[in-house]
PDBQT receptor file of N, H, CA, C and O in Angstrom, charges set to zero:
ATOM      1  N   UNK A   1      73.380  14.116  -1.083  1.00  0.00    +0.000 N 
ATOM      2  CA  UNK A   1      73.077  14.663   0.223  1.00  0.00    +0.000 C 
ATOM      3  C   UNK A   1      74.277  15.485   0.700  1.00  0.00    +0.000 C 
ATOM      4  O   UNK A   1      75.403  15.139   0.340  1.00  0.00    +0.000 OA
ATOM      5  N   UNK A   2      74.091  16.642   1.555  1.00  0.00    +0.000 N 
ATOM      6  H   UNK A   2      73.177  16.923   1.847  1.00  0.00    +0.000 HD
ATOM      7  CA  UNK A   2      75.098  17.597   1.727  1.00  0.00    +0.000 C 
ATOM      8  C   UNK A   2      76.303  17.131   2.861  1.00  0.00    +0.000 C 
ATOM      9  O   UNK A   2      77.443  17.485   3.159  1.00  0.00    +0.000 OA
ATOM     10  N   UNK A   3      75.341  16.145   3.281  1.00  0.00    +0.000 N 
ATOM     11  H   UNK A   3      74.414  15.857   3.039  1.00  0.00    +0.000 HD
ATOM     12  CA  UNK A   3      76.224  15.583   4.637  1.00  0.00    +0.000 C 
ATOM     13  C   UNK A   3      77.326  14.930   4.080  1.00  0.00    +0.000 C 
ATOM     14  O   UNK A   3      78.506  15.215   4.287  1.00  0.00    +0.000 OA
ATOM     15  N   UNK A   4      76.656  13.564   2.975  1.00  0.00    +0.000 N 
ATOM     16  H   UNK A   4      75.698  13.333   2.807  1.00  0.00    +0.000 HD
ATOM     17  CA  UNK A   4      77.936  12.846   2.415  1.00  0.00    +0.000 C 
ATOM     18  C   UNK A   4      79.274  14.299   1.948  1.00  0.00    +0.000 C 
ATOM     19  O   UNK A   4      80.209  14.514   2.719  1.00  0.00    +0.000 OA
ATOM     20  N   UNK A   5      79.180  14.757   1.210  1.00  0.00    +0.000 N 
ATOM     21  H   UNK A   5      78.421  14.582   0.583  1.00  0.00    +0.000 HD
ATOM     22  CA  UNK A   5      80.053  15.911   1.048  1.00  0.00    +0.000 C 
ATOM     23  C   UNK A   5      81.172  16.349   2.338  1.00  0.00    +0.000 C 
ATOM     24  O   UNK A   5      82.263  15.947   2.741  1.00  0.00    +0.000 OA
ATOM     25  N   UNK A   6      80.343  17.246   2.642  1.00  0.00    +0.000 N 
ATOM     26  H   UNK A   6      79.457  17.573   2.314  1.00  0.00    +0.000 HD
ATOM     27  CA  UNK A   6      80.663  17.745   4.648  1.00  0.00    +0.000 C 
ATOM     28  C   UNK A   6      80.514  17.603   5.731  1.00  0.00    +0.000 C 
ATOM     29  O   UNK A   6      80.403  18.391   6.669  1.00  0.00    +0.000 OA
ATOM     30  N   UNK A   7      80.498  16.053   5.608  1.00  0.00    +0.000 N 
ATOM     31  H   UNK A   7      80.588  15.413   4.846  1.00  0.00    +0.000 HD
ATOM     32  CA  UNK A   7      80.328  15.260   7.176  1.00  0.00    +0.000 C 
ATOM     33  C   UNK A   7      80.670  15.746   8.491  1.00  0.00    +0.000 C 
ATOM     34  O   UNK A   7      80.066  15.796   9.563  1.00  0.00    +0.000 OA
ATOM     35  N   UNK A   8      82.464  16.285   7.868  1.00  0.00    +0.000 N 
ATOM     36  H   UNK A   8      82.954  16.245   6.997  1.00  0.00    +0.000 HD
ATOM     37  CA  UNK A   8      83.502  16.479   8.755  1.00  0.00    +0.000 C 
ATOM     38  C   UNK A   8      83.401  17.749   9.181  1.00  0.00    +0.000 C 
ATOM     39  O   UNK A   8      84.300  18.186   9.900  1.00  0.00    +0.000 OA
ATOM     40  N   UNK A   9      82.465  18.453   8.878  1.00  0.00    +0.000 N 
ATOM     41  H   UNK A   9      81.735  18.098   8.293  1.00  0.00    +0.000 HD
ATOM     42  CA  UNK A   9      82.480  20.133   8.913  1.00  0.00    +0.000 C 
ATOM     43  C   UNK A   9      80.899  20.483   9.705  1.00  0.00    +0.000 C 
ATOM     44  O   UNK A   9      80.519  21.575  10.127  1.00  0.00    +0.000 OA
ATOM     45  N   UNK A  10      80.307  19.415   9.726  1.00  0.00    +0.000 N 
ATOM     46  H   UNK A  10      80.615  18.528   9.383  1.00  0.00    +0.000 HD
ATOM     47  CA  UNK A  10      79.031  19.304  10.082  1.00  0.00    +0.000 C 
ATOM     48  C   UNK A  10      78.743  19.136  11.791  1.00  0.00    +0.000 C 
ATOM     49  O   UNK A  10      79.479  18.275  12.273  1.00  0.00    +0.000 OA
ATOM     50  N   UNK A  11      77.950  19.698  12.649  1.00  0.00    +0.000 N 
ATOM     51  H   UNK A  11      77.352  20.397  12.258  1.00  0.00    +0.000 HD
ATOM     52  CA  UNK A  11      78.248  19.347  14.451  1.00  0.00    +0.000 C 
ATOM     53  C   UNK A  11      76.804  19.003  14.357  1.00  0.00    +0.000 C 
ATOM     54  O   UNK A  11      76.549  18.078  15.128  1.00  0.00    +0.000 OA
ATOM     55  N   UNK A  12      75.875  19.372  13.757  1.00  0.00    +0.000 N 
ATOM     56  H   UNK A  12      76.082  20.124  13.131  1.00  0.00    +0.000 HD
ATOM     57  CA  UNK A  12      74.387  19.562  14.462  1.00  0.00    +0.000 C 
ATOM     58  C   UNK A  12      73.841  19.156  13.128  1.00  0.00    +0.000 C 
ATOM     59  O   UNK A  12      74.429  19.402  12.074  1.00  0.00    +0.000 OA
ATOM     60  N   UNK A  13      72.426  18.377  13.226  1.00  0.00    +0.000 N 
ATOM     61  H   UNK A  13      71.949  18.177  14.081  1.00  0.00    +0.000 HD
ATOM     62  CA  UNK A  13      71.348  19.192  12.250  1.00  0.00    +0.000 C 
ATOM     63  C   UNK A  13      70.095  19.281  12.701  1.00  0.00    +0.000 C 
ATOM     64  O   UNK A  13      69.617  18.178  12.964  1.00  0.00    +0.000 OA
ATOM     65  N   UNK A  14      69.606  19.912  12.829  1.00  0.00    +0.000 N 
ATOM     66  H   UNK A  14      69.994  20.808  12.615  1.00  0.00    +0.000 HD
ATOM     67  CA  UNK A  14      67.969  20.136  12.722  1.00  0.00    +0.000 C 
ATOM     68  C   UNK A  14      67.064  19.926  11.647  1.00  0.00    +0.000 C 
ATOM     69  O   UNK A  14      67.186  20.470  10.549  1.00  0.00    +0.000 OA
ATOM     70  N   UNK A  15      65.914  18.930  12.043  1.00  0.00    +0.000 N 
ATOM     71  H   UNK A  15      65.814  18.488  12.934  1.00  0.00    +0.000 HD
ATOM     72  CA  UNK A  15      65.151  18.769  11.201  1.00  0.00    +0.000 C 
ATOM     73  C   UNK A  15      63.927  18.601  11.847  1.00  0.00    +0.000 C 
ATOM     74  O   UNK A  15      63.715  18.053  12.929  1.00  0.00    +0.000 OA
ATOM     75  N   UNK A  16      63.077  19.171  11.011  1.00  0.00    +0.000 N 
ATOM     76  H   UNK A  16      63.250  19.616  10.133  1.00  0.00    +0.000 HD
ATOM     77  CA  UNK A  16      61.337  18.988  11.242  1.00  0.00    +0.000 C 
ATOM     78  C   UNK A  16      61.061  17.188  11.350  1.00  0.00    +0.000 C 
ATOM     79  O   UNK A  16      61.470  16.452  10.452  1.00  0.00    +0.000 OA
ATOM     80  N   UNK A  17      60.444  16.738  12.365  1.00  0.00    +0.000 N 
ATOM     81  H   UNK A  17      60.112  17.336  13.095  1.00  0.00    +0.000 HD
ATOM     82  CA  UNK A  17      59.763  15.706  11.826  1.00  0.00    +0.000 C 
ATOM     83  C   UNK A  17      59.337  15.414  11.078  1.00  0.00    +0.000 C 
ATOM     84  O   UNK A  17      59.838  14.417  10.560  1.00  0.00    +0.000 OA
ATOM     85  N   UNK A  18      57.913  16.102  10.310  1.00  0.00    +0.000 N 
ATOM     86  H   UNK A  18      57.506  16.913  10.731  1.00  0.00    +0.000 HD
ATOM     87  CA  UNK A  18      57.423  16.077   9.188  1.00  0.00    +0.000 C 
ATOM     88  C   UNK A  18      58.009  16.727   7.828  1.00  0.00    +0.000 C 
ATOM     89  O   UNK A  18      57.980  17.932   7.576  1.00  0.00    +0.000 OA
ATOM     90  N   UNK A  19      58.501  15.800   7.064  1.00  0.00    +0.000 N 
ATOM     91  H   UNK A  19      58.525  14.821   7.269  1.00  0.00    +0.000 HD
ATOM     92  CA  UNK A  19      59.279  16.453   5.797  1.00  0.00    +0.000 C 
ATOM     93  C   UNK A  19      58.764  16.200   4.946  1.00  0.00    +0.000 C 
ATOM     94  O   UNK A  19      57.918  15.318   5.092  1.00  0.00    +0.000 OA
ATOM     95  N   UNK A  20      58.926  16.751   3.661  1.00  0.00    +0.000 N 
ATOM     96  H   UNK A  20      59.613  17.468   3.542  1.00  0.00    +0.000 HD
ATOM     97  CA  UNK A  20      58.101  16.274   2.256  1.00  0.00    +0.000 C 
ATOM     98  C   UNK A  20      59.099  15.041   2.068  1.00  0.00    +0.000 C 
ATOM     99  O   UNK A  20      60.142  14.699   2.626  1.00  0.00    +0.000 OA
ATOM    100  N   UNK A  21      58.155  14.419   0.822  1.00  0.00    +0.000 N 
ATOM    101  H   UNK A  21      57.308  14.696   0.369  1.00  0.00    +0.000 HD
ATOM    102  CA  UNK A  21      59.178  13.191   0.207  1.00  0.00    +0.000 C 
ATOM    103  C   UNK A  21      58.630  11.642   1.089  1.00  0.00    +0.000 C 
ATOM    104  O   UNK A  21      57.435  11.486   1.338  1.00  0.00    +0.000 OA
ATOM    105  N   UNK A  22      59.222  11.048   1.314  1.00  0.00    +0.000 N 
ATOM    106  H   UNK A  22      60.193  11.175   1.112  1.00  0.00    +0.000 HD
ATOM    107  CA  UNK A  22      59.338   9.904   2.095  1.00  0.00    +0.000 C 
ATOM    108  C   UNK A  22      59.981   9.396   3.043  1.00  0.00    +0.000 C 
ATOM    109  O   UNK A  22      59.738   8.373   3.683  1.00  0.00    +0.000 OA
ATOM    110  N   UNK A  23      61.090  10.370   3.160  1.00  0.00    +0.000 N 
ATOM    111  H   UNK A  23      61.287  11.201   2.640  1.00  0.00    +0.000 HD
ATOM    112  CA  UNK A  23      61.620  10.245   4.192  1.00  0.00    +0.000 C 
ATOM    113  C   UNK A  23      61.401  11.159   5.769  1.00  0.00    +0.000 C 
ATOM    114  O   UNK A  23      61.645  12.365   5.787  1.00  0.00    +0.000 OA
ATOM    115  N   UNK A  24      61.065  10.648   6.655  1.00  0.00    +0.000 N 
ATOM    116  H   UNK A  24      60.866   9.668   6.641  1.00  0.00    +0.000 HD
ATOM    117  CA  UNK A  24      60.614  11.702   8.087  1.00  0.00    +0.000 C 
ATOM    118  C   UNK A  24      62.085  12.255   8.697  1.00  0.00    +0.000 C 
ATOM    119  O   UNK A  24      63.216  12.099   8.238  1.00  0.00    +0.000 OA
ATOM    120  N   UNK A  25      61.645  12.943   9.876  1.00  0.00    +0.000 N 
ATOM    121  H   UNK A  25      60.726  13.069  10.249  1.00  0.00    +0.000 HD
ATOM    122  CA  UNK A  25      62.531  13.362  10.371  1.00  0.00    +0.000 C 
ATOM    123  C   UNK A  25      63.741  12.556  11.071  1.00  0.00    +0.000 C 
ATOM    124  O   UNK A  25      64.970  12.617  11.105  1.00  0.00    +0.000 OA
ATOM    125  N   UNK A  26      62.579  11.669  11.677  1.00  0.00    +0.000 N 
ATOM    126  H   UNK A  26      61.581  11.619  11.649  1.00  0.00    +0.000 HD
ATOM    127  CA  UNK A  26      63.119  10.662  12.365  1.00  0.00    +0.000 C 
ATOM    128  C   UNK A  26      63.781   9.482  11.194  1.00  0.00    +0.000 C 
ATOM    129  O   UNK A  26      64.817   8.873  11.461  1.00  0.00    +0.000 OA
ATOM    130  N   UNK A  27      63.238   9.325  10.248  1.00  0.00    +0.000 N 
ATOM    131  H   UNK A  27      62.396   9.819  10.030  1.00  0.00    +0.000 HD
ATOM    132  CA  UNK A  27      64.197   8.529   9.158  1.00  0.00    +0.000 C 
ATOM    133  C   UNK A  27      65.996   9.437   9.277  1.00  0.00    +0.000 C 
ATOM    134  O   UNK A  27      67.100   9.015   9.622  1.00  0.00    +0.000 OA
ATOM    135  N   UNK A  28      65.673  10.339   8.960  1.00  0.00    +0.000 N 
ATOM    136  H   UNK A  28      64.776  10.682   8.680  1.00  0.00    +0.000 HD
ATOM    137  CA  UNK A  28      66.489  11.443   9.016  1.00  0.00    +0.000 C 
ATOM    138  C   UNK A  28      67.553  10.997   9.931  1.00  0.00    +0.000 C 
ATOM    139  O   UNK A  28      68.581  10.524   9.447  1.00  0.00    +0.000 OA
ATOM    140  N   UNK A  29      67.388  11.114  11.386  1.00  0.00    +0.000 N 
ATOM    141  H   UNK A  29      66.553  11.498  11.779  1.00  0.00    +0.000 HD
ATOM    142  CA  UNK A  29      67.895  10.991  12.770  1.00  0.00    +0.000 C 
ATOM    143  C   UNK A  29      68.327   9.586  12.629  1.00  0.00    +0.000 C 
ATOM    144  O   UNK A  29      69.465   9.549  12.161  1.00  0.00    +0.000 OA
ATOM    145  N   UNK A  30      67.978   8.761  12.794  1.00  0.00    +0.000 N 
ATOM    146  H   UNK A  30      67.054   8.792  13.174  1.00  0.00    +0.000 HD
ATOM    147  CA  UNK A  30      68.304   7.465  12.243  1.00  0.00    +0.000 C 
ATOM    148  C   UNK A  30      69.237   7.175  11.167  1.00  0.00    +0.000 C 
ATOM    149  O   UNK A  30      70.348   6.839  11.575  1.00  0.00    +0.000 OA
ATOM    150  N   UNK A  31      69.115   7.207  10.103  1.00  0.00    +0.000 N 
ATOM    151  H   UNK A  31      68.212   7.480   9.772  1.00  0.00    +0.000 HD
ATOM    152  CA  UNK A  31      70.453   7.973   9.101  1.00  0.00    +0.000 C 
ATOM    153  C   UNK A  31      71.627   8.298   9.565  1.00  0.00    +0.000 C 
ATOM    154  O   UNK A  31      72.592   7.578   9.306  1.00  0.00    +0.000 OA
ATOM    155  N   UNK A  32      71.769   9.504  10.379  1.00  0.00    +0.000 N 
ATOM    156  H   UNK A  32      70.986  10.088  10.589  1.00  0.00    +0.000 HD
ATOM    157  CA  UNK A  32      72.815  10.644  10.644  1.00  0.00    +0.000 C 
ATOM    158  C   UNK A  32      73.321   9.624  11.549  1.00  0.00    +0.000 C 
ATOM    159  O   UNK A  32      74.492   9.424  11.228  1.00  0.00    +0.000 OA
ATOM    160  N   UNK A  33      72.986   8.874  12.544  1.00  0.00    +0.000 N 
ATOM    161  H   UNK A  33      72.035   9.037  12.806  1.00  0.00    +0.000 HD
ATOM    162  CA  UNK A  33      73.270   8.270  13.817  1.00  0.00    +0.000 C 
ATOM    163  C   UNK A  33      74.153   6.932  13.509  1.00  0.00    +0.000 C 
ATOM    164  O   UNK A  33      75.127   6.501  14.127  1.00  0.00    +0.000 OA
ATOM    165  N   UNK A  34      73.538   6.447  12.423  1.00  0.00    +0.000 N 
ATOM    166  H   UNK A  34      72.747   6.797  11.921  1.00  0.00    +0.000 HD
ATOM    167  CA  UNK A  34      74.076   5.482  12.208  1.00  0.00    +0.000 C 
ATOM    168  C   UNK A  34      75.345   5.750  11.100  1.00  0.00    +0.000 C 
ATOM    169  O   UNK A  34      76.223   4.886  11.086  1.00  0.00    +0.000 OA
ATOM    170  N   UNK A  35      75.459   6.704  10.334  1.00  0.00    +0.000 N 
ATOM    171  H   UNK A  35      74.746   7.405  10.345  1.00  0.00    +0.000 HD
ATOM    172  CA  UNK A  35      76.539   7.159   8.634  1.00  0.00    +0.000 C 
ATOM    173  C   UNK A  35      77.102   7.951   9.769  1.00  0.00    +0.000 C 
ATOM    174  O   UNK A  35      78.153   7.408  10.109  1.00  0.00    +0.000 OA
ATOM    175  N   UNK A  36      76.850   9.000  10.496  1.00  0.00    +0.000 N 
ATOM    176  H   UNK A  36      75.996   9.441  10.220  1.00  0.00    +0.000 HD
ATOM    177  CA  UNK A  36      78.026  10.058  11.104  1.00  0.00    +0.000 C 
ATOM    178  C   UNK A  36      77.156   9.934  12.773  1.00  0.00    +0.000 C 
ATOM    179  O   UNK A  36      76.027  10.329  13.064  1.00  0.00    +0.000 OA
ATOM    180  N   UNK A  37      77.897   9.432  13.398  1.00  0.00    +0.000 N 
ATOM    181  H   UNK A  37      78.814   9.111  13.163  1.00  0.00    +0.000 HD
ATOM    182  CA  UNK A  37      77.692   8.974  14.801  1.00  0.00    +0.000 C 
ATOM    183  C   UNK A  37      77.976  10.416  15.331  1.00  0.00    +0.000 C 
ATOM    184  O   UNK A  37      77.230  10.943  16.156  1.00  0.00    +0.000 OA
ATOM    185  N   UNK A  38      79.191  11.094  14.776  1.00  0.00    +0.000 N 
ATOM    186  H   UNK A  38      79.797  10.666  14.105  1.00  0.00    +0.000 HD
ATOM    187  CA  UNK A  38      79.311  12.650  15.983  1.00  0.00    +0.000 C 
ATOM    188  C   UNK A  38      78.529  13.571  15.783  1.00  0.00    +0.000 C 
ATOM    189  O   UNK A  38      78.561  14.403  16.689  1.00  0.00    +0.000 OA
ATOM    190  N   UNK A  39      77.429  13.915  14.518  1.00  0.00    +0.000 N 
ATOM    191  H   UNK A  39      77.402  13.239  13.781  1.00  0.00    +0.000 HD
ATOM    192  CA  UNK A  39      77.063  14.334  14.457  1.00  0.00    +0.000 C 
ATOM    193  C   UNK A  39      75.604  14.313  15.235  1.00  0.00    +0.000 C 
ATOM    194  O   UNK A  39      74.836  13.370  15.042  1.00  0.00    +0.000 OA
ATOM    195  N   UNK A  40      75.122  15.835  16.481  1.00  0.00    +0.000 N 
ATOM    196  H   UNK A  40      75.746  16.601  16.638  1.00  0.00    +0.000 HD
ATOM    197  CA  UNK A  40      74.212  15.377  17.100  1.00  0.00    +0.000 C 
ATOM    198  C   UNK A  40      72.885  16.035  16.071  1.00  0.00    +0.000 C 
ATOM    199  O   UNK A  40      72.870  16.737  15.061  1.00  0.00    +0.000 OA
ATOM    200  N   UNK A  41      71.807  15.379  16.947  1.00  0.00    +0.000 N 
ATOM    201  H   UNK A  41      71.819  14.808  17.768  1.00  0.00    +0.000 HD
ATOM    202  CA  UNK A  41      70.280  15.595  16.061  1.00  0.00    +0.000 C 
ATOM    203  C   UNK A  41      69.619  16.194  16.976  1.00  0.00    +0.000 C 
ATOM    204  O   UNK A  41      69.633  15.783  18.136  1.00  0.00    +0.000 OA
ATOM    205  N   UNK A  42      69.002  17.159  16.633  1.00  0.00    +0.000 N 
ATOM    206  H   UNK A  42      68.990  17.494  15.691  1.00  0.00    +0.000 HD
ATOM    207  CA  UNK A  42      67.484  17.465  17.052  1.00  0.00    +0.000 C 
ATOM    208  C   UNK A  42      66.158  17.584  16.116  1.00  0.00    +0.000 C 
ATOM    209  O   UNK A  42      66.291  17.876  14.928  1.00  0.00    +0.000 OA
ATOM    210  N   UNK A  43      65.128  17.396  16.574  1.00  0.00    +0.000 N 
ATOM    211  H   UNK A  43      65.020  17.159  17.540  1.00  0.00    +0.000 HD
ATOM    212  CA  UNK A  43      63.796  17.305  15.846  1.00  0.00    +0.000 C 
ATOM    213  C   UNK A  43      63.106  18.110  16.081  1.00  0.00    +0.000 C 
ATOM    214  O   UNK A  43      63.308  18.396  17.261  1.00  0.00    +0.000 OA
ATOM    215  N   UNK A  44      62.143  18.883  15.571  1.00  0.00    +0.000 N 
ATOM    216  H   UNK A  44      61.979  18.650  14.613  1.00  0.00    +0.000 HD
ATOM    217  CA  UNK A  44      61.142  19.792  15.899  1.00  0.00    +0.000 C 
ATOM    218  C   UNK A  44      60.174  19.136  15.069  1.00  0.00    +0.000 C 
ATOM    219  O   UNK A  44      60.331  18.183  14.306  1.00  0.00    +0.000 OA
ATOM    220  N   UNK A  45      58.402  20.286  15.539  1.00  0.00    +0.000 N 
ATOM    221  H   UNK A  45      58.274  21.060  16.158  1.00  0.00    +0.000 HD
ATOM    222  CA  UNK A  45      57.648  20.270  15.299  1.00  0.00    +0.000 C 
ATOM    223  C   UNK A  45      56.671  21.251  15.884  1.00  0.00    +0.000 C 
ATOM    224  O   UNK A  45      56.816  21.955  16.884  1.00  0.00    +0.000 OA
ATOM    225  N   UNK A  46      55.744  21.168  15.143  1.00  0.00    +0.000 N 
ATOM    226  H   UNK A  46      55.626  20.596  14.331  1.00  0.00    +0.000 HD
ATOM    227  CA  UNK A  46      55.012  22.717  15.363  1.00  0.00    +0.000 C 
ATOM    228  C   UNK A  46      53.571  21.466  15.867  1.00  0.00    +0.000 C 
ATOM    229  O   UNK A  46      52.461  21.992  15.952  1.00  0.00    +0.000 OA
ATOM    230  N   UNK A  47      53.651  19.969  16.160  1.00  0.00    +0.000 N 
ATOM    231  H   UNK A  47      54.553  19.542  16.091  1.00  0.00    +0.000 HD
ATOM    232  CA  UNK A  47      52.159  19.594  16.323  1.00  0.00    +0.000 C 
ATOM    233  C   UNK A  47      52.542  18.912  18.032  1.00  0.00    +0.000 C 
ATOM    234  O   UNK A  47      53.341  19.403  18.829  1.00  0.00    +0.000 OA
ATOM    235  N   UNK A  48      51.997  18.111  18.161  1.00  0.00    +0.000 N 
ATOM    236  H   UNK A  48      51.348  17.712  17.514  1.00  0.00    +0.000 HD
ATOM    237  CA  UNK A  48      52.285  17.515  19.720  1.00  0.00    +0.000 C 
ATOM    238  C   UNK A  48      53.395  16.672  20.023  1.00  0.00    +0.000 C 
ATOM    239  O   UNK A  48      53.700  16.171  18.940  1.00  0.00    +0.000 OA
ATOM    240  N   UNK A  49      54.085  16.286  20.811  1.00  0.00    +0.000 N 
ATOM    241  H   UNK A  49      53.837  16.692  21.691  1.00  0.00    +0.000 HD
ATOM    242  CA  UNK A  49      55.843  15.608  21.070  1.00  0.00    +0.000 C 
ATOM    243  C   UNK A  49      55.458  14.367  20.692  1.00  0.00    +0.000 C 
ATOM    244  O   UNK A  49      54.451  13.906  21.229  1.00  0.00    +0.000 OA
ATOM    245  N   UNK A  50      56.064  13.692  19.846  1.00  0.00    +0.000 N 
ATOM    246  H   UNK A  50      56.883  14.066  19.409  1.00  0.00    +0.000 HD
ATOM    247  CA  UNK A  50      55.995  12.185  19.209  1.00  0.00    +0.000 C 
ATOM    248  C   UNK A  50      56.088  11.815  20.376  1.00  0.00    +0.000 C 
ATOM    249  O   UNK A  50      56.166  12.547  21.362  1.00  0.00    +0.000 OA
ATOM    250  N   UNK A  51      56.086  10.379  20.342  1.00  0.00    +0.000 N 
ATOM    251  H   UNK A  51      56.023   9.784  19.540  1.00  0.00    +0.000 HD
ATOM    252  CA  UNK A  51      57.219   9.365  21.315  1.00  0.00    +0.000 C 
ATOM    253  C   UNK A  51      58.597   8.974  21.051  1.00  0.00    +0.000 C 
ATOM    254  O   UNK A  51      59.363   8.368  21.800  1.00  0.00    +0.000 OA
ATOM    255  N   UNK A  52      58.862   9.555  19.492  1.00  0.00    +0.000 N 
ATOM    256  H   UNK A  52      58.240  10.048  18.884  1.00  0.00    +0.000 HD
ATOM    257  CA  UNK A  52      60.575   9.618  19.443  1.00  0.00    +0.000 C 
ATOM    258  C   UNK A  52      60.850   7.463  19.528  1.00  0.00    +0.000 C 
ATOM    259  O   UNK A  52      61.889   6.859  19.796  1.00  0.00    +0.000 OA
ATOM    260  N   UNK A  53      59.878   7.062  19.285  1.00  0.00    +0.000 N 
ATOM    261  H   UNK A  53      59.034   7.553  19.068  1.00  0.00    +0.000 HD
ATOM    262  CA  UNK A  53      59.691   5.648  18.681  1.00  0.00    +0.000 C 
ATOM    263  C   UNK A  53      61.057   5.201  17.655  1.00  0.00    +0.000 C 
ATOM    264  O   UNK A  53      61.485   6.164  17.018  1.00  0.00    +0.000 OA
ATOM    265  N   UNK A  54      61.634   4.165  17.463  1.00  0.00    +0.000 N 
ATOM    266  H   UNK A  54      61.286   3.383  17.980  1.00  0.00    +0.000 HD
ATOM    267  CA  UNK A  54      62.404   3.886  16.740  1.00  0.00    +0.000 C 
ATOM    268  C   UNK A  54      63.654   4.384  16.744  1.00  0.00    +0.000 C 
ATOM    269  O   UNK A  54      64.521   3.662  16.251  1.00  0.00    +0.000 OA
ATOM    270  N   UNK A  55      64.063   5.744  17.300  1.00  0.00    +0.000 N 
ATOM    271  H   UNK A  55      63.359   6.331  17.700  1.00  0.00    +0.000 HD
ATOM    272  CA  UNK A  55      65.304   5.888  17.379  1.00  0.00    +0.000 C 
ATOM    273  C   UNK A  55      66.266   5.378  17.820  1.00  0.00    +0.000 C 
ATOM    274  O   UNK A  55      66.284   4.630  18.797  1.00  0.00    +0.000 OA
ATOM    275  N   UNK A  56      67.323   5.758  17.069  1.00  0.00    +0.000 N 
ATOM    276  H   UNK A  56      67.309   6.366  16.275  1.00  0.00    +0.000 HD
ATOM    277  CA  UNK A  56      68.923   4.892  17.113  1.00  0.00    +0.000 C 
ATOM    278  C   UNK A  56      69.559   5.149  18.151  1.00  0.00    +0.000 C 
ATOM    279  O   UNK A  56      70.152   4.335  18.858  1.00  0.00    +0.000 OA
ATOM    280  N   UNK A  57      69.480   6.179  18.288  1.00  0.00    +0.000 N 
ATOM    281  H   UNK A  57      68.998   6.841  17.714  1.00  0.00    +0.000 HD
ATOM    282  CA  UNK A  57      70.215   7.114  19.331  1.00  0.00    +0.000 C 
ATOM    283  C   UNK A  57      69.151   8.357  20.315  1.00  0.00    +0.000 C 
ATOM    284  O   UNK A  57      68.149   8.901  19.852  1.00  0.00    +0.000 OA
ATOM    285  N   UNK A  58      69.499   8.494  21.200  1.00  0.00    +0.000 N 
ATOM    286  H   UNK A  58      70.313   8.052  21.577  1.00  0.00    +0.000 HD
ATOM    287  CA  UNK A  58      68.916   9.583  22.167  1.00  0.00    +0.000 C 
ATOM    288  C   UNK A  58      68.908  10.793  20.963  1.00  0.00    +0.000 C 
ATOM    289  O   UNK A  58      69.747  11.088  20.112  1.00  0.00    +0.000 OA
ATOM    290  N   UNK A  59      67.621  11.330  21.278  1.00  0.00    +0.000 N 
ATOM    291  H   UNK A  59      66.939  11.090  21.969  1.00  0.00    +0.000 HD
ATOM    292  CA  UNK A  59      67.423  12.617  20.234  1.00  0.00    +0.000 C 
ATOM    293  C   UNK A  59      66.874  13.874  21.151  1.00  0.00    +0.000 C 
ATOM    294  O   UNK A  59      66.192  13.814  22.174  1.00  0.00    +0.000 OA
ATOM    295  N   UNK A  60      67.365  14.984  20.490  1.00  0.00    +0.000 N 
ATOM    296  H   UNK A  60      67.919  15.033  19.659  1.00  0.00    +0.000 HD
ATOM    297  CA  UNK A  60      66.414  16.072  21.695  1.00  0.00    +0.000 C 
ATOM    298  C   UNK A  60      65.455  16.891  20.764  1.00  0.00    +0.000 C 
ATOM    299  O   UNK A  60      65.579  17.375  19.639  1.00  0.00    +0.000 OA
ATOM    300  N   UNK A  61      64.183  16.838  21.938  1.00  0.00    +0.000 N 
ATOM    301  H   UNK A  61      64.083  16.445  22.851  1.00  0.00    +0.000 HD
ATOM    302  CA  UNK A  61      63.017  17.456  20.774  1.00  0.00    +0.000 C 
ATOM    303  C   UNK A  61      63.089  18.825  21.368  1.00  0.00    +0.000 C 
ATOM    304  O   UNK A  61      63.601  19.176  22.431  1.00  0.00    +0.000 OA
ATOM    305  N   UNK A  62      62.383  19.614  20.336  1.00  0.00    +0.000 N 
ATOM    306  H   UNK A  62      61.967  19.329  19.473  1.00  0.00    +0.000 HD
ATOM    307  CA  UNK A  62      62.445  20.879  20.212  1.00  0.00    +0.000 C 
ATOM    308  C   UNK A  62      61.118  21.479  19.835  1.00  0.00    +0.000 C 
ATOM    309  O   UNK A  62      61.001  21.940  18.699  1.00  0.00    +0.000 OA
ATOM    310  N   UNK A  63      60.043  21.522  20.728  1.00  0.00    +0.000 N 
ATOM    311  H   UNK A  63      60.138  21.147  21.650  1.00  0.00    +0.000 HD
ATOM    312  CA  UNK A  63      58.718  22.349  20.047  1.00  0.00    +0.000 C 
ATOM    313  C   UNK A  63      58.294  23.452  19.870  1.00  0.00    +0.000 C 
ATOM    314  O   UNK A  63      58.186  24.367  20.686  1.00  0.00    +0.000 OA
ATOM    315  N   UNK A  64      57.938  23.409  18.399  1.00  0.00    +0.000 N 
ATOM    316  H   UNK A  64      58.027  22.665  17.737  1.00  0.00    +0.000 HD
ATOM    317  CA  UNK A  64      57.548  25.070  18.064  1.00  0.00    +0.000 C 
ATOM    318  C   UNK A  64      56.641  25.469  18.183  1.00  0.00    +0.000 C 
ATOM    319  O   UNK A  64      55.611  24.829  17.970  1.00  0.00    +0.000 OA
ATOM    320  N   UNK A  65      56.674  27.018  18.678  1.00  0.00    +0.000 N 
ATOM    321  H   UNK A  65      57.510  27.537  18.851  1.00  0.00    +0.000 HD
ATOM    322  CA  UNK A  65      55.689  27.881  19.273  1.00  0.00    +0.000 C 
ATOM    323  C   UNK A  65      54.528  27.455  18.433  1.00  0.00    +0.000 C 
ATOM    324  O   UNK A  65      53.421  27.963  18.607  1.00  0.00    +0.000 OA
TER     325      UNK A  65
């Protein structure tokens, strides 16, 4: 993962909620929050605003046009 690498170089990431694979966005956000705490998260999506359920940390959503 690119983060383990450049944690320290890293401020933000953005990620889709819905990702291929098995892991979600929010797996994602959860991850980052807990391995690199300074790093902040946002989520998007192009379908209707989750409830942002399960998160570790305060997240800011972002919906696409």
């Amino acid at each position: 993962m690119l983060l383990q690498k450049h944690s320290a170089h890293i401020d933000l990431v953005l990620s889709d909620i819905r990702m291929p694979g098995k892991m979600s966005g929010v797996d994602l956000a959860n991850r980052v929050s807990l391995e690199w705490p300074h790093i902040g998260i946002i989520l998007t999506s192009g379908y209707e605003a989750p409830a942002m359920v399960g998160l570790v940390k305060p997240t800011v959503f972002l919906p696409k046009p």
